[in-house]
Structure formats: structure tokens, C-alpha cells
C-alpha positions as CSV (number, residue, x, y, z in Angstrom):
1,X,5.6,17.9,-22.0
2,X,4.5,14.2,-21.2
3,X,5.7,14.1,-17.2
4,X,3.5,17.0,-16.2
5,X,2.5,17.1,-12.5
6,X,-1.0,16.1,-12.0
7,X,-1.3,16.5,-9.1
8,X,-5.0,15.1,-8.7
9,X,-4.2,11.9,-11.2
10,X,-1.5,11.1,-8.8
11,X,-2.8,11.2,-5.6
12,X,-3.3,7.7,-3.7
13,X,-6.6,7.1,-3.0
14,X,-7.6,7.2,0.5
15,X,-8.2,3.6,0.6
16,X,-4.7,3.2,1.1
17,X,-5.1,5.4,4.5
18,X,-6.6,2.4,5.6
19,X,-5.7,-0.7,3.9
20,X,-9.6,-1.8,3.4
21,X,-13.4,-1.0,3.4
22,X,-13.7,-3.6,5.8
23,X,-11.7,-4.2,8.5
24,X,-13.0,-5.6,11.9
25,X,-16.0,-6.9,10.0
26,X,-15.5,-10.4,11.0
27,X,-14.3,-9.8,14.2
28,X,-16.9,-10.1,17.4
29,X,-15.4,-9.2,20.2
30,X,-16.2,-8.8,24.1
31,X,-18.0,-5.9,25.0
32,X,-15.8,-2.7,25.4
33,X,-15.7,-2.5,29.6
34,X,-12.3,-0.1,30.2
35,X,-13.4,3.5,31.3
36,X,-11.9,6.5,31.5
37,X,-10.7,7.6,35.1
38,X,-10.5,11.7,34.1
39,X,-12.0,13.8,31.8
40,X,-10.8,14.2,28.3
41,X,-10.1,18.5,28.9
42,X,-8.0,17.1,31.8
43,X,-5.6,16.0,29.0
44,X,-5.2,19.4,27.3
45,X,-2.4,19.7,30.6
46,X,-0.1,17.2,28.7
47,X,1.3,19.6,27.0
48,X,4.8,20.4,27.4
49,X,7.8,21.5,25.5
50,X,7.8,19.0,22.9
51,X,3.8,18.7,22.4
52,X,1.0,21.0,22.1
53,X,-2.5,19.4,23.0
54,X,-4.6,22.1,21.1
55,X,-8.5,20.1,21.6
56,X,-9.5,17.6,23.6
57,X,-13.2,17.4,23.2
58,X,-15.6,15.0,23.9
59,X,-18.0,14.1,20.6
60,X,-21.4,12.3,21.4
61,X,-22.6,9.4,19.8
62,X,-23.5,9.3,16.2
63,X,-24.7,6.9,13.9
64,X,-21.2,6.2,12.4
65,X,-19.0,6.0,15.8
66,X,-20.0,5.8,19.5
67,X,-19.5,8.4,22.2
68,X,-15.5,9.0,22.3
69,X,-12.4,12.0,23.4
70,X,-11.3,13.0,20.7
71,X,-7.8,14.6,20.9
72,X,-6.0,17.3,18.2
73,X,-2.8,18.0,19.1
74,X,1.0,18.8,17.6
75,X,4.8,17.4,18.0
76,X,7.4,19.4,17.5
77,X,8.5,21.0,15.0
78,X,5.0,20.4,12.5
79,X,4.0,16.8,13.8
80,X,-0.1,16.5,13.6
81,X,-1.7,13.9,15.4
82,X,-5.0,12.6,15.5
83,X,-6.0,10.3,18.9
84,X,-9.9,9.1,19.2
85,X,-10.4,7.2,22.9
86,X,-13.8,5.8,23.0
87,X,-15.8,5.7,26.7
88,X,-16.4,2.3,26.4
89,X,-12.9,0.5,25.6
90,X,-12.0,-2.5,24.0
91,X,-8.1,-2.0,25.6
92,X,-6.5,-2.0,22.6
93,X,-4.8,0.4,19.9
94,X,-4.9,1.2,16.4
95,X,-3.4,3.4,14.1
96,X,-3.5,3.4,10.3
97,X,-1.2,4.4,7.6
98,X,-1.0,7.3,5.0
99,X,-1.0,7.7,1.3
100,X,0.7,8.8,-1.2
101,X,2.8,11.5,-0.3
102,X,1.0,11.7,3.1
103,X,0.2,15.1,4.7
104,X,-3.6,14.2,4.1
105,X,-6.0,16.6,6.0
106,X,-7.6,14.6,8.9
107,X,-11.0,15.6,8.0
108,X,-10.8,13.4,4.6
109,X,-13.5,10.9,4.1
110,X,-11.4,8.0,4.1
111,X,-9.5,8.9,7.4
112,X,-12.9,9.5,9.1
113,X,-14.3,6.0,7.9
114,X,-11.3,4.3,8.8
115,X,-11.4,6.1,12.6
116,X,-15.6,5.5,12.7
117,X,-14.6,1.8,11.9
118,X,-12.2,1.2,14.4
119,X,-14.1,3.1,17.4
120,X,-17.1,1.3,16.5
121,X,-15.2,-2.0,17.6
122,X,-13.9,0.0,20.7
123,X,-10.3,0.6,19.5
124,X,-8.8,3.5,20.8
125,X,-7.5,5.1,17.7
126,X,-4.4,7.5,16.4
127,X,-3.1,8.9,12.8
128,X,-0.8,11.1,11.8
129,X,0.4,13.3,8.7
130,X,3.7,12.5,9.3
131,X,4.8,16.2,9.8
132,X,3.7,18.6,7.0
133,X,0.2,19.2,4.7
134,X,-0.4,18.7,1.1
135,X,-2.2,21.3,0.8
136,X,0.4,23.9,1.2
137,X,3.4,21.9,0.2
138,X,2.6,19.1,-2.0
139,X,4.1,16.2,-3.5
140,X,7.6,16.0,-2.2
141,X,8.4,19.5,-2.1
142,X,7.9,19.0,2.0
143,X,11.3,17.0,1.6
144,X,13.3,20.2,0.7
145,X,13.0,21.0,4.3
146,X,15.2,18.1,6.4
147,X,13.4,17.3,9.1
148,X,9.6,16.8,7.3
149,X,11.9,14.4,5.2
150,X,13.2,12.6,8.2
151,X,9.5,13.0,9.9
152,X,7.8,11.3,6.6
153,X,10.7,8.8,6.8
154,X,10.1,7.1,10.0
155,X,10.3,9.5,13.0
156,X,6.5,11.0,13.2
157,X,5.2,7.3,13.2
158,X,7.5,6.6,16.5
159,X,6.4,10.0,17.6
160,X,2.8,9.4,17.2
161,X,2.8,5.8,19.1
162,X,4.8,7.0,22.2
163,X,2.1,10.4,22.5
164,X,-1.2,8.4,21.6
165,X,0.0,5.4,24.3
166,X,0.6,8.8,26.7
167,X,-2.9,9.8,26.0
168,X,-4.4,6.3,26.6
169,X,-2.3,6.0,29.8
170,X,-3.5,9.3,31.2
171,X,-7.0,8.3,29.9
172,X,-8.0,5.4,31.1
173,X,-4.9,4.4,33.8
174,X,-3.6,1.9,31.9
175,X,-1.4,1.0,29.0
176,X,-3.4,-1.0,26.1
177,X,-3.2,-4.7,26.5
178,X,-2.3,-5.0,22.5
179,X,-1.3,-2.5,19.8
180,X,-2.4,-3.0,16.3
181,X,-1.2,-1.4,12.8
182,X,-3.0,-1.0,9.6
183,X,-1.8,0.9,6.2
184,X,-1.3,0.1,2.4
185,X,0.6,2.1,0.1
186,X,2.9,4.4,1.4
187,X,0.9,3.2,4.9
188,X,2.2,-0.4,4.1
189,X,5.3,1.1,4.0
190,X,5.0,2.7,7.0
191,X,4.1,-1.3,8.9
192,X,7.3,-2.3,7.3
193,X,8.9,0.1,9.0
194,X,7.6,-0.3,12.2
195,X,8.7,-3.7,12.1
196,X,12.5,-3.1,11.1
197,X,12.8,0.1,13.1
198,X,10.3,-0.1,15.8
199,X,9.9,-3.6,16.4
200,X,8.0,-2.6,20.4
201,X,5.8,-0.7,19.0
202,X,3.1,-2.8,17.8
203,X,1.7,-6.8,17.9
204,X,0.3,-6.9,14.8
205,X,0.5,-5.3,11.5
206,X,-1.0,-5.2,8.2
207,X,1.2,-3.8,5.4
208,X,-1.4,-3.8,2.4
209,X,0.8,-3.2,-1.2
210,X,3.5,-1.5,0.7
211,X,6.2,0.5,-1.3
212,X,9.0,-0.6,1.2
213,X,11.4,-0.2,-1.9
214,X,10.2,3.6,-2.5
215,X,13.8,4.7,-3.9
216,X,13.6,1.8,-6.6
217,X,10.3,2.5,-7.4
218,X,10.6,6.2,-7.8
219,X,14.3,5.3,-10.1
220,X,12.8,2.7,-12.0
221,X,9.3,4.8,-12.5
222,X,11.6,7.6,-14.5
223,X,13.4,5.1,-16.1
224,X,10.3,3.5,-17.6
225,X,8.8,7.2,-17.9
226,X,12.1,8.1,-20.0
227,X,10.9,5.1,-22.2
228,X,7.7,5.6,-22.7
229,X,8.5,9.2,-23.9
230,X,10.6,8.1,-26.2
231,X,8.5,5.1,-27.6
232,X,5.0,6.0,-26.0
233,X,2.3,3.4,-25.9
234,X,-1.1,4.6,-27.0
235,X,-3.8,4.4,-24.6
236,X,-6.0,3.0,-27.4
237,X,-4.4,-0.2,-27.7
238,X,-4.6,-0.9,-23.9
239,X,-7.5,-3.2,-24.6
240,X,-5.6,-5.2,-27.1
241,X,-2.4,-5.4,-24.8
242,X,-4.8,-7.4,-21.9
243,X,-6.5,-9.0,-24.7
244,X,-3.4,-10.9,-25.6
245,X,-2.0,-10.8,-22.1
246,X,-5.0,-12.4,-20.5
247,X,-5.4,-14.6,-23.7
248,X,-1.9,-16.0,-22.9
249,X,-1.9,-16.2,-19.2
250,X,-5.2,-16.7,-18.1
251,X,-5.9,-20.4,-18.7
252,X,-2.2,-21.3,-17.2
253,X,-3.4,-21.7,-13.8
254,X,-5.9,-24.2,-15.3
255,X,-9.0,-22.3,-14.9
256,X,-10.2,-19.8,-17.5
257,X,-11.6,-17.1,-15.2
258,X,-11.0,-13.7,-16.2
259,X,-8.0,-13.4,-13.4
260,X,-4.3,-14.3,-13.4
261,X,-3.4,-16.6,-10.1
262,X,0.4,-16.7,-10.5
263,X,2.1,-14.1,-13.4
264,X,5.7,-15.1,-12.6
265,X,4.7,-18.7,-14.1
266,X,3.0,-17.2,-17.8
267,X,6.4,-16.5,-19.8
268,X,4.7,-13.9,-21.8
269,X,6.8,-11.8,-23.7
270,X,6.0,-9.1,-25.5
271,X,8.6,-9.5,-28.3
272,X,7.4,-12.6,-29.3
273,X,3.6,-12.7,-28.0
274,X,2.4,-9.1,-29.2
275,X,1.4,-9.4,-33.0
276,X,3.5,-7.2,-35.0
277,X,1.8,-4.5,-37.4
278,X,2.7,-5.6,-40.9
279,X,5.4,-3.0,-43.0
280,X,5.6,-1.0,-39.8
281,X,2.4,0.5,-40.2
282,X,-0.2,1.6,-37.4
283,X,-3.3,0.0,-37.3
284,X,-5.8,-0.6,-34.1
285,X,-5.4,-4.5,-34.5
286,X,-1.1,-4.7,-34.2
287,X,1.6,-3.2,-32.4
288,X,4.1,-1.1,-34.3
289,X,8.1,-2.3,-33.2
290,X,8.0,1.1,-30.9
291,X,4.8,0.2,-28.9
292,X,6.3,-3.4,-28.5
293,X,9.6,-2.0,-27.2
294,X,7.5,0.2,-24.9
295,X,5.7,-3.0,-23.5
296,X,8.6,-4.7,-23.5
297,X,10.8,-2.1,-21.6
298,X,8.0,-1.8,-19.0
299,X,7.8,-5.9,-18.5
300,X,11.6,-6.6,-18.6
301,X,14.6,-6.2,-15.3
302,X,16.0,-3.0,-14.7
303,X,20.0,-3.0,-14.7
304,X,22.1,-0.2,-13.0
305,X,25.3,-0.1,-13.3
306,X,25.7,-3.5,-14.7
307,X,23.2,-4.7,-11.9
308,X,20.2,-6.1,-11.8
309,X,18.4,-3.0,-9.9
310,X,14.5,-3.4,-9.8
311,X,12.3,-6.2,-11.4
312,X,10.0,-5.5,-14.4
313,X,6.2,-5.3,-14.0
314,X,4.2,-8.8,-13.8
315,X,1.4,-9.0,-16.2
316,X,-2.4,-8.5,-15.5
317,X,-2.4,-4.8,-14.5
318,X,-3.4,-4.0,-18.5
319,X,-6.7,-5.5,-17.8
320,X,-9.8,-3.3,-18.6
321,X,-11.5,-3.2,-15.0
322,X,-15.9,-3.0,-13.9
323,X,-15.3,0.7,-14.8
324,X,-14.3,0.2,-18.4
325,X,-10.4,0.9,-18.3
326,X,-6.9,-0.4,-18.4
327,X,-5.4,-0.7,-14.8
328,X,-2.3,0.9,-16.8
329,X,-4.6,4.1,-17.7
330,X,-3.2,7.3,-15.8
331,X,-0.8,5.0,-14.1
332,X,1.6,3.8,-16.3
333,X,-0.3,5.7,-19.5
334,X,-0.9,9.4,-19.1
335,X,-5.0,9.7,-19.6
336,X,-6.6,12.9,-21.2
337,X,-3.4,14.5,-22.0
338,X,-2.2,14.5,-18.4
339,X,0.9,13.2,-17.0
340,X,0.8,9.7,-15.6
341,X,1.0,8.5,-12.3
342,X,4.1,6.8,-12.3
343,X,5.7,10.1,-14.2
344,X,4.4,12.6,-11.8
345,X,5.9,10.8,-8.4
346,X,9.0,10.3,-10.7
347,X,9.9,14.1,-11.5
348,X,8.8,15.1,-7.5
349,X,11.0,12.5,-6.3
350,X,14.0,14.0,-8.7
351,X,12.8,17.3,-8.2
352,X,12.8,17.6,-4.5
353,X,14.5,14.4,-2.8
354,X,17.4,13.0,-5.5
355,X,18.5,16.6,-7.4
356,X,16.9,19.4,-4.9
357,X,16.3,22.1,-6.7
358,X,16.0,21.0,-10.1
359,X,14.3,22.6,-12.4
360,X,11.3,20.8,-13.3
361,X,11.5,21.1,-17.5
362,X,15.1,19.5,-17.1
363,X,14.9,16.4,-14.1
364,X,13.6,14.1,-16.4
365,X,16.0,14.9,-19.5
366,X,18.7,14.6,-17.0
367,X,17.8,11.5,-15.1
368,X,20.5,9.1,-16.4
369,X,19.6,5.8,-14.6
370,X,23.9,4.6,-15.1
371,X,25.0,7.6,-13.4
372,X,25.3,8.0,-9.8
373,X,22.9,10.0,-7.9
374,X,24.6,11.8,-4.6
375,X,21.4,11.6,-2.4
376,X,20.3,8.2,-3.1
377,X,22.0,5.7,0.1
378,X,20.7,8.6,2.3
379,X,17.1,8.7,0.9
380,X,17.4,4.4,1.0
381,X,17.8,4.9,4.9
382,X,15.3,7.5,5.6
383,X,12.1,6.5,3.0
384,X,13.0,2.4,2.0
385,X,11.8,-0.2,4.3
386,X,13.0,-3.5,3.1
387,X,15.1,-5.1,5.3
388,X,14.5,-8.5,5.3
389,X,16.0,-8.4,9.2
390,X,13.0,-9.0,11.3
391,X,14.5,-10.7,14.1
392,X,14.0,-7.9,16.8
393,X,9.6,-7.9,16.0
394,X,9.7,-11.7,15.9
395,X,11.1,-12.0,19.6
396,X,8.9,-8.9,20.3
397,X,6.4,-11.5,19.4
398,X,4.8,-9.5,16.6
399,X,2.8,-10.7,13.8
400,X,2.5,-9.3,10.3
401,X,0.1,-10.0,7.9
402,X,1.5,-8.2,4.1
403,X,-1.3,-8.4,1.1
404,X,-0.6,-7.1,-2.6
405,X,-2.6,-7.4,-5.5
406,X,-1.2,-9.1,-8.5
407,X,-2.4,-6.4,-10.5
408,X,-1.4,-3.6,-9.1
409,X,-0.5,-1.3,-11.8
410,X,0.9,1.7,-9.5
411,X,3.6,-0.1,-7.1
412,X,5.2,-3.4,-8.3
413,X,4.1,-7.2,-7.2
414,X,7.2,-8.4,-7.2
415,X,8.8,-7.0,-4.8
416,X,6.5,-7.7,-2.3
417,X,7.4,-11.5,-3.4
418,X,10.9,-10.7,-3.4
419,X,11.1,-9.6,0.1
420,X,9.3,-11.9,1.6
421,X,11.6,-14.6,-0.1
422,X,14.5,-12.7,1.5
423,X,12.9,-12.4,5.0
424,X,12.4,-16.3,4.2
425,X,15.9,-17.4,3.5
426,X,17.1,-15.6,6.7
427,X,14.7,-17.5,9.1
428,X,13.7,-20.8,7.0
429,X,10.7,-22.4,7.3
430,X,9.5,-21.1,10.6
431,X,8.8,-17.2,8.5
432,X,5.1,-18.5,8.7
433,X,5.1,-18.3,12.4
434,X,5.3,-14.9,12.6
435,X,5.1,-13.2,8.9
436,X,2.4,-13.8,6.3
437,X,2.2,-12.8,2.1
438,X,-1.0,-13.0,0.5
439,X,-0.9,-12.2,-3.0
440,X,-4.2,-11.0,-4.4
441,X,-4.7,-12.0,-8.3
442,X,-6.4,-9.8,-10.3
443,X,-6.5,-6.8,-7.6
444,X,-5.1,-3.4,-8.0
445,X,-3.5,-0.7,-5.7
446,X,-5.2,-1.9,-2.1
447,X,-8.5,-2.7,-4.0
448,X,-10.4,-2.8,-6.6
449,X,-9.5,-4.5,-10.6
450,X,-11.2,-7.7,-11.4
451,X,-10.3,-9.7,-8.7
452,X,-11.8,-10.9,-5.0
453,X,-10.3,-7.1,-3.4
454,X,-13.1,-7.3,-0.6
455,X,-11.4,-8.5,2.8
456,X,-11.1,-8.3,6.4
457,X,-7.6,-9.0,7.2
458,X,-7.7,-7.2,10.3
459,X,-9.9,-9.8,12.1
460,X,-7.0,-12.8,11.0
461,X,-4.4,-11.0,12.4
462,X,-6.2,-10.2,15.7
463,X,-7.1,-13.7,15.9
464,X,-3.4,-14.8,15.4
465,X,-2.3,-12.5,17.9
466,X,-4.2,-13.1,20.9
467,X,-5.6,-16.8,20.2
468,X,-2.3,-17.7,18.2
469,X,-4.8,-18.8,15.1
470,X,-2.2,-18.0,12.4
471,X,-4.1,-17.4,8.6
472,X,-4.1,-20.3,6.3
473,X,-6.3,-18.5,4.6
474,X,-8.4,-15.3,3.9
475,X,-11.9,-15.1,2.5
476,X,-12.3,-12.5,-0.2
477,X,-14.9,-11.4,-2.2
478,X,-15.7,-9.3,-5.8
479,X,-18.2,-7.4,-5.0
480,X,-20.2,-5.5,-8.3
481,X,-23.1,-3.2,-7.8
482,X,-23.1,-3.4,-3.8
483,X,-23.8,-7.2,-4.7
484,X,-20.6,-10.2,-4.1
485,X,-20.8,-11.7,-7.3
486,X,-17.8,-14.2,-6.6
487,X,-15.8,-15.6,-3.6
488,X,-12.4,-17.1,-3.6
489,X,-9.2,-18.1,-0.3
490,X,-6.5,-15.6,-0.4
491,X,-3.4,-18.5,0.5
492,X,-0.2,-17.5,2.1
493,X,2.5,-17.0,-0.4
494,X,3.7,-19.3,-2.0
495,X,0.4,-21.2,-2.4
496,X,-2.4,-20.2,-4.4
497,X,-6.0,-20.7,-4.6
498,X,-7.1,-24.4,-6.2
499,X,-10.1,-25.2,-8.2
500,X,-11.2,-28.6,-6.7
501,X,-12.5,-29.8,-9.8
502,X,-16.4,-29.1,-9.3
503,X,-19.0,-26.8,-8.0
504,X,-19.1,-22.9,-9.2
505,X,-15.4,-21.7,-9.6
506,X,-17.6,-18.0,-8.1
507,X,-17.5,-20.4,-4.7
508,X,-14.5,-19.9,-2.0
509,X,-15.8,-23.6,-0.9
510,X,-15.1,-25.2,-4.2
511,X,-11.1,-24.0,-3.8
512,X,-8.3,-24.7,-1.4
513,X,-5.1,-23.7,-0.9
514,X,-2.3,-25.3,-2.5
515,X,1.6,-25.4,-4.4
516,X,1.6,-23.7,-7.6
């Protein structure tokens, strides 16, 4: 059966966690001067009938993170929380976002990198795993029980604020002067949500590729999923499919350069664009009239119910990346006789959020995207996070900076775009004061593919925050080999990156932002 769990294929990478490799790496700050005014066991006595403080340790110095408190404790009912509170303080907070499903362990490489990071710049520091573990429930079978579901909703990442600001409090005597948010993925999500739902919580936030439409991505994966079982698209042909994509699109920005700067404007189609395999027959150089519908399903709008319901995939995630395959392989594509991505957080969604209980060999077979589906407005409040009201963070006086790659082939570009335009038409042309999209061509989920996916877009929105410096633009880099290789302004949506007309198009200097 094609939509096999994998569980390991479909795992978010623990960049997301973080939203970057390197954040705070253009930031140079004050030294750290806030100390602690008791002892970090003194705050093993904030527990009470709501928390458990189980360690509160002190951890010396090491080459990766300075001398710091480091705090293990638990909300009720199965809340984990991580707080890190450094002896020299920069008097300020940040937490980071989750992957995936979340419920990562905190000892995971990528969560200790991104805490290391942030305590070497003197942030005190907090994460979460939203209320249940992977390891012993994973996917979405935490959301059988009510409350995880609620908890990996929205109400751990209130939870986790209000106890790490108690910590900090009883740490050093004083709240921090500014509270900072970082996350992609489902942790992009999770900023969104602070914003709509806790506005107070935080100044600034980055929501890197967030999937703030999770129900319409998860409906719309096992629609395409449904597709692709009945037409599936052959792995082999991948290549081909960028070949003609990128053959197509590439040179409509006006500069040939192995990336696409703005899909929406290509008008590829893969009905009339594909070449068609001649008498119907298969052959590595042509597409048969099943592999172009499956292209074709996967590109065009979803309708439900006579609606338009979710928008089709932009082109450029078919590109063959540095390591030699299609963005689309294992995502979109099942690779090595495994299930896909998209297929595998498809069936757990049905399985254990949209039709509890259902059996796994039947979900998919009776998934019927036209028919109504009991649980869905109650999973849209509890798991989506795109409303476009953003009124209460702006007074707050919050700042949010939201980055996706154009080629992300696991959570669609679009509606990133889409929301933003709606945020846009409800406050006009002052949405740049306080809210910022910068679309990323050729980049996939929170890194990597072949575009400039090296950046530090925590540093811009600290800088907005607390100097009012708001972005016009964001240095990236492609970096190959542990070597940058090429340069180019991320521009807030919707400009784009502009060759001025000489110099090396590998230079950020020889491009500025401007209208598409």
C-alpha cells in the first residue's frame, strides 16, 4: 500500500525547531550584565499544584554555551518544559518552535544547537514539547487524547511563556526587558499563533515556512495523495519534470540562474508544457497522459464543495538539489518504496484527528474530499493559525518577521502569500510597519534546495524591535561545501530581488529590491 507510515521519511527535520543555522550571527550586542539574585536549586520551590520543577541544576561553561541554570520541569497534565537562564544576562527571552508533530526529546541535536546559540548571545532561553513524546505516541496518535490535542494546539506555548517568565522573575528579580520567538514549520505555526492568540506574549517573532493552514494542508495532502495513487508519477522522471519546469520559468525573471524568483508569474502548465509520450507509450524522454494528470492535479486549485478550498503547488520544488534529488522525492513522491511525506501526515491526520479511530488500510479509501468531515471547524480552531486579524499584536507593538522558501516542496508557498495579502487588505499599506514576508526562491522546507537558504533573520528583527530599523532587506547566502558560493537580498513581499544589470549575478551588491 502506497500511504504507508514512515515514520522516519516524515519526520521534520530539526531545523525547523529552530527556524535557522544561524541566528544571532549578525547581531553584536552589549555585554550580558543582569545576575541572578538566588540560586538556581532555590527554584526547585516553585513548584506547586499546577507545575513540578523536577532539576534545576547549574551546568558550567563549555565550549558550545557559557555557564547557565538550567531548569527541567512539567505543567500539568504532560506539559515538558525546557528553561536555560545564563549567569551573565542579556535581559531578554527566547523560545523556539517545534516540528513536525512536535513531542521531540529535548536532548536532540538540533534543540541543543538552537539553546547553545541563543545562551551564547545571553538570551535566557525556553522550549517546549507541547505536552506528549514521539517516542511513545507518535504522529498524531497523541491527539486521540483531548487535551495533548488542545496542548499541541495552542495552550502549552501560553503555558510555557507564563512558567519560563516565572522562572526569570524569581531568577534574576526582574521581568525581561523584551521577549523574542523563533520557529519554522509547525514552529512557524506556532509564532502565528502567538500573534492571533497571544498577542502579549512576545515583541518579535519569526515564523519560518509556517503551516498556519494545517487542516488545508493535511485535506489537500490526501486529496493529492488519492491522486497520485491512482495516476502515480514515477520518481524517475523527476529530473525531466524540473528540466522542463525550470526550462520554462527560469529565464522569466530575466536572469537565467538556476532559481525561480516569482513562480506565480511563469504560467506553466503541465497540460500544455509537459511533452506528451507519442501513442501513449512510456519512455524516459515523455510523459504518458496519467503522469501529466498527476502533475497537473498536484499544480492546479483544490475545490470543495464547489469552493475553491486550497491553492495548487507553485513550481520549482521538482528541482534536483546539491545532493542529487528532486525536492518532490519522499515528499510528494514516495522514495525506495516507502510512503511519502505528504501521504504519511495525511493518513495520521485522518487516522487520529478527522476520523478517530479509523482503521489505517481504510482512511485513505474513504477520504472523500466533497463530503463533510464532522471534526474539521473544531480541528480549524485548535491546530490552524491563519487569521489574518492581527490588530491586538500590532498595538501590543509586536513585530513579525514570516520567511518561506519558494521551493518548499513539503508545506505550500502560496499560502504564506495568501495570508499575508489578507493581513494586508485589513490594515492597508501601513502591514509593513509591523509584519514582514520574505519569500525565499529556490529554498526548501526552512533550508536548504538551490537557493540563498543561509540567513540571520533574528538579528533584523531585534534590530526592528528595539532601534525600530524595520528589514528592507535580508542578506542570504548558498553556501556549498562549508564555502558561500553565491549571495543574493531577501525583499519584503511583494518585491523581489533585481539584477542591476552588471557585476557577478553570485553578488548580493549587484541586486536590489524592487516590483516584480
Amino acid at each position: 500500500m502506497r500511504f504507508l507510515i514512515a515514520t522516519l521519511l516524515f519526520a521534520a527535520p530539526l531545523l525547523a525547531q529552530g527556524g535557522g543555522s544561524v541566528q544571532f550571527r549578525d547581531w553584536s550586542p552589549a555585554p550580558a550584565a543582569a545576575k541572578p539574585v538566588g540560586t538556581c536549586r532555590q527554584l526547585l520551590s516553585l513548584t506547586s499544584l499546577e507545575l513540578s520543577v523536577i532539576s534545576a541544576d547549574v551546568i558550567p561553561a563549555s565550549a558550545s554555551a557559557p555557564e547557565h541554570c538550567h531548569v527541567f520541569l512539567m505543567a500539568q497534565p504532560e506539559l515538558n518544559i525546557e528553561v536555560n537562564l545564563p549567569s551573565n544576562w542579556n535581559s531578554r527571552f527566547y523560545m523556539f518552535g517545534n516540528g513536525g508533530w512536535a513531542g521531540e526529546a529535548f536532548d536532540a541535536a538540533g534543540r541543543v544547537a538552537n539553546h547553545a546559540r541563543a545562551l551564547s548571545a545571553g538570551f535566557a532561553t525556553a522550549s517546549t514539547d507541547t505536552g506528549h513524546s514521539a517516542a511513545r505516541e507518535p504522529d498524531a496518535s497523541f491527539a486521540l487524547n483531548r487535551q495533548k490535542l488542545l496542548d499541541y494546539g495552542f495552550r502549552s506555548l501560553h503555558v510555557t511563556v507564563e512558567v519560563a517568565k516565572l522562572l526569570v522573575r524569581n531568577y534574576y528579580g526582574m521581568n525581561p526587558s523584551r521577549s523574542y520567538y523563533d520557529g519554522c514549520s509547525q514552529g512557524g505555526r506556532e509564532g502565528l499563533t502567538f500573534a492571533q492568540r497571544f498577542p502579549n506574549d512576545f515583541d518579535g517573532i519569526v515564523a519560518g515556512s509556517p503551516a498556519l493552514y494545517n487542516t488545508g494542508n493535511m485535506v489537500s495532502r490526501a486529496y493529492w495523495e488519492q491522486g497520485l495513487g491512482t495516476n502515480p508519477f514515477p520518481a524517475s522522471k523527476l529530473g525531466l519534470l524540473a528540466e522542463r519546469v525550470y526550462e520554462k520559468c527560469d529565464p522569466k525573471d530575466g536572469l537565467k540562474d538556476g532559481v525561480i524568483d516569482s513562480p506565480l508569474q511563469c504560467g506553466f502548465k503541465a497540460t500544455e508544457d509537459l511533452p506528451r509520450c507519442a501513442g501513449g507509450n512510456e519512455r524516459s524522454d515523455c510523459f504518458t497522459a496519467a503522469e501529466v494528470a498527476a502533475a497537473d492535479r498536484i499544480y492546479s486549485d483544490i475545490t470543495r464543495q464547489g469552493k475553491r478550498y486550497f491553492p495548487g503547488w507553485p513550481v520549482g520544488a521538482e528541482v534536483i538539489a546539491p545532493n542529487g534529488q528532486s525536492g518532490w522525492l519522499g515528499q510528494a513522491i514516495g522514495a525506495s518504496n516507502r510512503g511519502s511525506i505528504w501521504a504519511g501526515y495525511a493518513l495520521s491526520f485522518l487516522q487520529y484527528m478527522a476520523m478517530p479511530g479509523a482503521d489505517p488500510k481504510q482512511a485513505m479509501a474513504r477520504f472523500d474530499i466533497n463530503q463533510e468531515i464532522p471534526s474539521l471547524a473544531f480541528l480549524q480552531q485548535v491546530i490552524d493559525a491563519n487569521d489574518p486579524d492581527l490588530s491586538a499584536f500590532r498595538q501590543h507593538g509586536g513585530k513579525l518577521i514570516m520567511y518561506f522558501g519558494w521551493a518548499d516542496p513539503q508545506l505550500n508557498p502560496r499560502v504564506a502569500v495568501e495570508y499575508y495579502d489578507e493581513v494586508a487588505k485589513r490594515v492597508g499599506d501601513s502591514t509593513g510597519d509591523f509584519f514582514r514576508l520574505f519569500m525565499v526562491p529556490g529554498m526548501f522546507h526552512c533550508g536548504g534546495g538551490v537557493g540563498t537558504s543561509t540567513f540571520d533573520v533574528e538579528t533584523p528583527l531585534i534590530r526592528w524591535v528595539e532601534a525600530g530599523d524595520a528589514p528592507k532587506s535580508i542578506e542570504a547566502s548558498r553556501v556549498s561545501g562549508g564555502k558561500v558560493n553565491r549571495t543574493r537580498p531577501l525583499c519584503p513581499y511583494p518585491q523581489v530581488a533585481r539584477y542591476q544589470g552588471s557585476g557577478s549575478i553570485d553578488e548580493a551588491a549587484n541586486f536590489s529590491c524592487g516590483a516584480q
